[in-house]
ZAMARGU-4260 file (C-alpha; in steps of 0.2 Angstrom, whole numbers, plus 5000, padded with zeros to 4 digits):
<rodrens>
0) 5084/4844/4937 | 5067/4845/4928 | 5058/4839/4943 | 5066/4853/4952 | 5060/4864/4940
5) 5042/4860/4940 | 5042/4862/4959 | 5050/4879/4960 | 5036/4885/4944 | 5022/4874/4956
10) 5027/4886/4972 | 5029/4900/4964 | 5011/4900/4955 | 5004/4893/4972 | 5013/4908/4979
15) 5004/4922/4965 | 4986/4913/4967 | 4987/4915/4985 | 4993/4933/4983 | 4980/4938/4971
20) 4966/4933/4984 | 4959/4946/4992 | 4956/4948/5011 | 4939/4950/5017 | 4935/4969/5020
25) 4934/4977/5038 | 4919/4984/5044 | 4919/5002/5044 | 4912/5010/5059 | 4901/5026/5061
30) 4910/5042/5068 | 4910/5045/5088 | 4894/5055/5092 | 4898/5071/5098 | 4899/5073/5116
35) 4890/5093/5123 | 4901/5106/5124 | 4896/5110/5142 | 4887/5101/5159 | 4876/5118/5159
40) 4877/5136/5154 | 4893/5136/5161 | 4909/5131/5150 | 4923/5138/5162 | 4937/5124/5158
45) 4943/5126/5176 | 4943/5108/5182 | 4946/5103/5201 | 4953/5086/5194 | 4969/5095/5189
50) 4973/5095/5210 | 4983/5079/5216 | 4975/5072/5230 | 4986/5077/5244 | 4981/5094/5240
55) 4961/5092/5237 | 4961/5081/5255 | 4964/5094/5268 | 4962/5081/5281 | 4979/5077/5289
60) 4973/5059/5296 | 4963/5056/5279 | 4979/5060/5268 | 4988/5049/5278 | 4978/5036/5275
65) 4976/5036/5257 | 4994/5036/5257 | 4995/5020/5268 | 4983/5012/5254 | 4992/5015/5239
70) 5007/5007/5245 | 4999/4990/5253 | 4982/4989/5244 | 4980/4971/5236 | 4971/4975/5220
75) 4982/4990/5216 | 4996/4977/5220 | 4988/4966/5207 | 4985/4979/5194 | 5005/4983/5195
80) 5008/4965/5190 | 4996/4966/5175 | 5009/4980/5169 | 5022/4967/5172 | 5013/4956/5161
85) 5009/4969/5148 | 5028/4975/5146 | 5032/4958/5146 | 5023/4953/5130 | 5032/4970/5120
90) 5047/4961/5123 | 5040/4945/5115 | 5033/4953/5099 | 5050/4964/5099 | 5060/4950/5098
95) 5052/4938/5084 | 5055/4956/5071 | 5076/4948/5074 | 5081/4933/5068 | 5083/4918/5081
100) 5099/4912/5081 | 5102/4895/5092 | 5119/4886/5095 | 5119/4869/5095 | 5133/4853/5096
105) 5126/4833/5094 | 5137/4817/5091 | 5129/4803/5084 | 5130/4785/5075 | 5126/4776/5060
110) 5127/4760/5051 | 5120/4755/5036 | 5120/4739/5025 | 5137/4735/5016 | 5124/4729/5001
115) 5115/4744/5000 | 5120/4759/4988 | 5128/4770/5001 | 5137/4755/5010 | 5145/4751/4992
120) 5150/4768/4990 | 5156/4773/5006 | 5168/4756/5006 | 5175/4759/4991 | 5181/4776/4994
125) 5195/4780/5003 | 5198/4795/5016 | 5215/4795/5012 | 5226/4782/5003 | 5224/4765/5011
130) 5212/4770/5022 | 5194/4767/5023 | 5179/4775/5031 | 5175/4768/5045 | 5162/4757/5049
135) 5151/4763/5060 | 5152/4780/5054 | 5152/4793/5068 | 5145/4809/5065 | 5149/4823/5078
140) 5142/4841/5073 | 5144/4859/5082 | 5135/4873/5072 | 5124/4889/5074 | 5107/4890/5066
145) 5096/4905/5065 | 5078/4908/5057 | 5072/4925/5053 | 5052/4927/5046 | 5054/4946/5035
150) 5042/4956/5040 | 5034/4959/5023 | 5017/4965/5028 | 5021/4974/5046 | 5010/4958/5053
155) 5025/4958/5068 | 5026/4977/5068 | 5009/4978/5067 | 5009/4965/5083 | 5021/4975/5095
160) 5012/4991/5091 | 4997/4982/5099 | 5006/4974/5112 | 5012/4991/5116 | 4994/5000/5116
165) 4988/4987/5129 | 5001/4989/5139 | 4997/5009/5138 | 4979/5004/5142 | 4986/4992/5159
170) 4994/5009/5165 | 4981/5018/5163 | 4968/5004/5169 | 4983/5006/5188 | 4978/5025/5185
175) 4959/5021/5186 | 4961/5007/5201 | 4970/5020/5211 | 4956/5035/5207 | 4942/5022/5213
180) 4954/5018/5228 | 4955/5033/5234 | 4936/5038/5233 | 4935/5021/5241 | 4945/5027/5254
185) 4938/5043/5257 | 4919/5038/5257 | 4924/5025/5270 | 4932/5038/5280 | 4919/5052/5280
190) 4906/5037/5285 | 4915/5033/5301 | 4917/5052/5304 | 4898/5054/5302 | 4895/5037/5313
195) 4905/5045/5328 | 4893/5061/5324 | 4878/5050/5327 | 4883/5042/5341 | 4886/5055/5351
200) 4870/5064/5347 | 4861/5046/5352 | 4871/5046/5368 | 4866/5063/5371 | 4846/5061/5369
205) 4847/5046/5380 | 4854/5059/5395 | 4840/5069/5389 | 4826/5053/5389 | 4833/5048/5407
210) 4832/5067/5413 | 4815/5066/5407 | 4810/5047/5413 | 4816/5055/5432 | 4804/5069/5430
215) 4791/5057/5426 | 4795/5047/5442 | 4792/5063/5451 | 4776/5066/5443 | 4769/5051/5447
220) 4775/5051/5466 | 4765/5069/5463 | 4750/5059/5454 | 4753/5071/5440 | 4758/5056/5429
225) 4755/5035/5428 | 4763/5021/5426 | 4762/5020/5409 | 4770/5037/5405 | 4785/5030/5415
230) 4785/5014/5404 | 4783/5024/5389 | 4798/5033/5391 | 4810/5020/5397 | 4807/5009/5383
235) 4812/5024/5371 | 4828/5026/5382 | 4829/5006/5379 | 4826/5009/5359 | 4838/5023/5359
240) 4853/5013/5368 | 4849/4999/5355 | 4852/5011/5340 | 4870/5016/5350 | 4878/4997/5349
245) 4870/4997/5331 | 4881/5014/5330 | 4896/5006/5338 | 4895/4991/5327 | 4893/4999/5310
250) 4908/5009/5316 | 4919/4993/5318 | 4912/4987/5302 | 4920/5003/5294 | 4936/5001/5303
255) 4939/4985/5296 | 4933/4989/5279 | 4946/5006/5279 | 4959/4993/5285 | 4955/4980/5272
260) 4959/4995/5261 | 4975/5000/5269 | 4981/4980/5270 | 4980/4978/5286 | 4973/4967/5298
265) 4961/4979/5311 | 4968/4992/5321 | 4959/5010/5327 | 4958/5022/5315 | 4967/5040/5318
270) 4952/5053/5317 | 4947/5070/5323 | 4929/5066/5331 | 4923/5083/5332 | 4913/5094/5321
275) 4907/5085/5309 | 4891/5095/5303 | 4904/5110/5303 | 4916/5102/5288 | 4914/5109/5273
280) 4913/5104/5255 | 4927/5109/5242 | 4922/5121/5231 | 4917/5112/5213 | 4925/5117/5196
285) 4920/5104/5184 | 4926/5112/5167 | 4920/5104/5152 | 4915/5089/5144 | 4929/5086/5134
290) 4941/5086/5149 | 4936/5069/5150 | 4944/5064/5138 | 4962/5067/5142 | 4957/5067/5162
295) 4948/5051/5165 | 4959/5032/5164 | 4947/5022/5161 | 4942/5032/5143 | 4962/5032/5137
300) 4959/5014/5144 | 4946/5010/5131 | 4954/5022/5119 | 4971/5011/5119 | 4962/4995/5120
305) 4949/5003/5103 | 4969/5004/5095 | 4978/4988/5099 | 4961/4980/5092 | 4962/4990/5074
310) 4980/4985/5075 | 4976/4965/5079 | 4964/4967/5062 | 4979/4971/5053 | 4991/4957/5060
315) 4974/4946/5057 | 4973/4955/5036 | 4991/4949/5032 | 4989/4929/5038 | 4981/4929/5021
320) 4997/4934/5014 | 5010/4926/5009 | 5025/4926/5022 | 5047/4925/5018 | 5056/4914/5028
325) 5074/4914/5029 | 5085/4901/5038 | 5104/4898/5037 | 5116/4888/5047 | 5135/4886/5049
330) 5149/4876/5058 | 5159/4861/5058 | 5154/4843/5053 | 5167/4827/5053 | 5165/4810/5057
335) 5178/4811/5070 | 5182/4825/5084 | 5199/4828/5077 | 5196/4831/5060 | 5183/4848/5067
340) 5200/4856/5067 | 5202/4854/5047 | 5196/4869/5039 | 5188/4872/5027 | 5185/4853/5024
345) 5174/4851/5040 | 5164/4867/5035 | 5146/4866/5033 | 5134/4879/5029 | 5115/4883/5023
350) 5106/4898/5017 | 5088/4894/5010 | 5073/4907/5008 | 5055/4900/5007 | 5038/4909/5001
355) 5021/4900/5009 | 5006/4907/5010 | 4989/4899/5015 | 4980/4888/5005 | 4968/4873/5014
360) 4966/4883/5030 | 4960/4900/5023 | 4942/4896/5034 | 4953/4895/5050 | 4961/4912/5046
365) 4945/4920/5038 | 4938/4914/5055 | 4951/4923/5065 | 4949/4939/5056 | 4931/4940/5058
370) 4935/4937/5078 | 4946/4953/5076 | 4934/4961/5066 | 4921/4959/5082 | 4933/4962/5093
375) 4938/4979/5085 | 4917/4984/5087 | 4917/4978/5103 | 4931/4991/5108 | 4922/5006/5098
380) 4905/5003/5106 | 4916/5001/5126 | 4923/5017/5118 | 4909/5026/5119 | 4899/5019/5131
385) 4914/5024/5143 | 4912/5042/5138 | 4894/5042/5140 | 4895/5033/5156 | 4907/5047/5162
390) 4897/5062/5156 | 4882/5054/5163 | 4891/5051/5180 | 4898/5068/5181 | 4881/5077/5176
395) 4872/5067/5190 | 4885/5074/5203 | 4887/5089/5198 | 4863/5089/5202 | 4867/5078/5218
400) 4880/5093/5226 | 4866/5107/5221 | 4851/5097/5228 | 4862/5090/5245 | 4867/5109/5247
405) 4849/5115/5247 | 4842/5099/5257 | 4856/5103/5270 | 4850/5121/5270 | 4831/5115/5277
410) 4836/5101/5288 | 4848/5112/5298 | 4831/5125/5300 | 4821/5110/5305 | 4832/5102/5318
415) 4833/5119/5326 | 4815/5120/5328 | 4816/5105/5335 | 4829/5110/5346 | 4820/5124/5353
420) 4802/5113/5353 | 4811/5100/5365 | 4815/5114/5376 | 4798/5120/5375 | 4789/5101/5379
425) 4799/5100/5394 | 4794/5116/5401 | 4773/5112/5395 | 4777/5097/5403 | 4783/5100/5421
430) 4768/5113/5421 | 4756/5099/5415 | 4751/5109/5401 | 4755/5095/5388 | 4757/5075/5392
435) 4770/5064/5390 | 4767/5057/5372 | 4771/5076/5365 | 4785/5077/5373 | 4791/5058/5366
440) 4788/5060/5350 | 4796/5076/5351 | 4812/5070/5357 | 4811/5057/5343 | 4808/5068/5330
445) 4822/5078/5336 | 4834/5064/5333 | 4827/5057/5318 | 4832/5077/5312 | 4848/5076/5319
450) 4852/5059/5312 | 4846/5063/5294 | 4859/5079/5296 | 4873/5069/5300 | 4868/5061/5285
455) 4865/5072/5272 | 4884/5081/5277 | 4890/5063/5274 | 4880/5063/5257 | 4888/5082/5253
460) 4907/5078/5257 | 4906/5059/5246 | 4895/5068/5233 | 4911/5080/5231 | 4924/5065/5232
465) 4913/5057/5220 | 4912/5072/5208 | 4933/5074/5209 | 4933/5055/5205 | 4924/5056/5188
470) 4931/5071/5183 | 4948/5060/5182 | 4955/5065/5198 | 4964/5055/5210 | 4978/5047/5203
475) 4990/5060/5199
</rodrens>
């Protein structure tokens, strides 16, 4: 009894000693700098992010297959199992906050020396008069047990509240697979528009280079003209039917990209081929910088992830605690199957409460607090360089649109000149006012115009899907 004493003092004082050690301290981080109150002068909060993108899109083909996306799309398919996973671990650090409680039944043998202190004993008592215990003694056993660690220090609250917040943050990282996929999708699209755009003005200016090749032919059956004028001019017909199957091939390219998109193997995409350089960009309401916050996944995805890491600091702080465990047992326990049935002889029961806390291994759980510690900076630093990322993405936009709109405004001028100059070439040309170079690189820099257009309308219409993007819209 004395001996039990001294162990129950000896856990106790271990128990107090433990207790009384402190936890190292967490590192306190600086406050959030704060972000500008507005992209410019202008600090309208009217956001074009707020549209769900069936109603920004106005393009029926291009809706349609944003839609086909979202529902087949691989990665997006993959991000929805990570919130599988995530919902899945709430349920794990839910359930270790109950007690575990496991049934159980065994059967088993024993024998043991009749010169030993138990064989003595158990053959000189009787089970009841005249009858021994036998020899082997069966032992055949059906109880429930259960376990149950009290959650002194919140350490498993604390755990599900983090399990909760990432899964949060894998929802909102599905938010921000989406926005990207549908940018993804659109860009895609609006390049294949622009792609059938320049191969039609390429097909066009070789009708034009031929027309002009005959009338080369002609002059030279005049002796107005050589031969090298005629062999000028059909290898820039050659040179432009090159730059078509360059056109047609990029086209297939983008095809099967937009398919690879939608999860599909390659087929034609639906599209309106005409009027192109006549589409025009949404109007841009950006609102203001603090939108981002509520509007953008992938900054509530660094924010939830910033808050499952404070909360891993705390489930880390109370390992240095001491921690109660409480386990019991009950059921039936008899040598023989029959005697099971005799209550309350055959009962058996348990109920023991233990208090441990760490001791030898304090550097291991130092180490893992530390490692949380880090991790929790690493979250706040990802915090704000997300916001800064965003702001700096949406300001660089928001100058692309204003500087695409102005440079769309001079190149349409100059491929009107040019327009009119090709006009005017051929004209000094059939009068044999001007020779046959002028009127090449004429054409040419007539096309390289028109090209350059096509392209700065593609710039304009993914400069605005881009803006909608970082802004946060897209997945509603």
């Amino acid at each position: 009894m004395k001996i039990k004493c001294n162990k129950i003092v000896l856990t106790i004082s271990i128990c107090l000693l433990v207790a009384s050690c402190k936890a190292p301290a967490v590192t306190v981080m600086a406050d959030n700098k704060p972000i500008p109150e507005s992209y410019n002068v202008n600090k309208d909060t009217t956001n074009i992010s707020s549209i769900p993108w069936k109603k920004f899109f106005k393009d029926k083909n291009l809706v349609d297959l944003i839609d086909t996306a979202l529902k087949n799309n691989q990665e997006l398919m993959i991000t929805l199992q990570e919130i599988e996973i995530a919902k899945n671990d709430i349920r794990i650090r839910k359930g270790r906050l109950l007690p575990t409680v496991d049934p159980g039944a065994g059967a088993g043998v024993e024998k043991v020396g009749r010169y030993t202190s138990q064989g003595a004993g158990d053959a000189s008592t009787e089970i009841t008069p005249g009858k021994e215990f036998p020899d082997p003694l069966m032992d055949y056993k059906i109880a429930t047990y259960a376990h149950w660690e009290v959650d002194i220090w919140k350490k498993l609250r604390n755990s599900k509240k983090a399990a909760i917040s990432r899964y949060l943050a894998t929802v909102e990282g599905k938010n921000f697979v989406v926005t990207n996929l549908v940018a993804e999708v659109a860009d895609s699209y609006y390049e294949l528009l622009s792609l059938d755009s320049q191969l039609e003005i390429v097909r066009q200016n070789i009708e034009l280079q031929k027309n002009a090749l005959e009338i080369v032919k002609v002059q030279k059956e005049a002796a107005k003209a050589t031969e090298l004028a005629i062999q000028k001019f059909k290898a820039e017909v050659l040179s432009s039917q090159h730059r078509e199957f360059d056109i047609l091939q990029n086209i297939k390219e983008t095809e099967n990209r937009i398919n690879f998109l939608l999860g599909r193997y390659p087929q034609e995409i639906k599209r309106d081929k005409t009027d192109f350089l006549n589409l025009l960009p949404t109007t841009i309401n950006s609102g203001i910088p603090s939108q981002l916050l509520a509007n953008r996944p992938d900054i509530k995805q660094a924010e939830l992830n910033l808050t499952a890491a404070k909360l891993d600091i705390k489930v880390a702080r109370a390992e240095f605690y001491p921690s109660l465990d409480i386990s019991a047992s009950i059921g039936l326990n008899a040598f023989k199957p029959s005697y099971l049935t005799m209550f309350p002889e055959s009962l058996l029961y348990s109920l023991a409460g233990d208090i441990a806390g760490p001791l030898i291994n304090r550097n291991g759980i130092k180490a893992e607090f530390l490692n949380a510690n880090s991790r929790q900076i690493q979250a706040l630093y990802n915090y704000d360089r997300t916001i800064l990322n965003a702001y700096l993405e949406v300001s660089n936009q928001l100058s692309m649109i204003g500087n695409l709109e102005k440079s769309y405004d001079l190149k349409s001028q100059q491929v009107n000149a040019l327009t009119k100059s090709i006009e005017v070439s051929n004209d000094l040309f059939k009068s044999a006012r001007v020779d046959y170079f002028e009127v090449l690189m004429t054409q040419r820099d007539a096309l390289e115009t028109k090209l350059e257009l096509v392209e700065t309308k593609k710039q304009q219409l993914n400069a605005v899907v881009h803006i909608y993007r970082n802004l946060g819209g897209g997945w509603k």
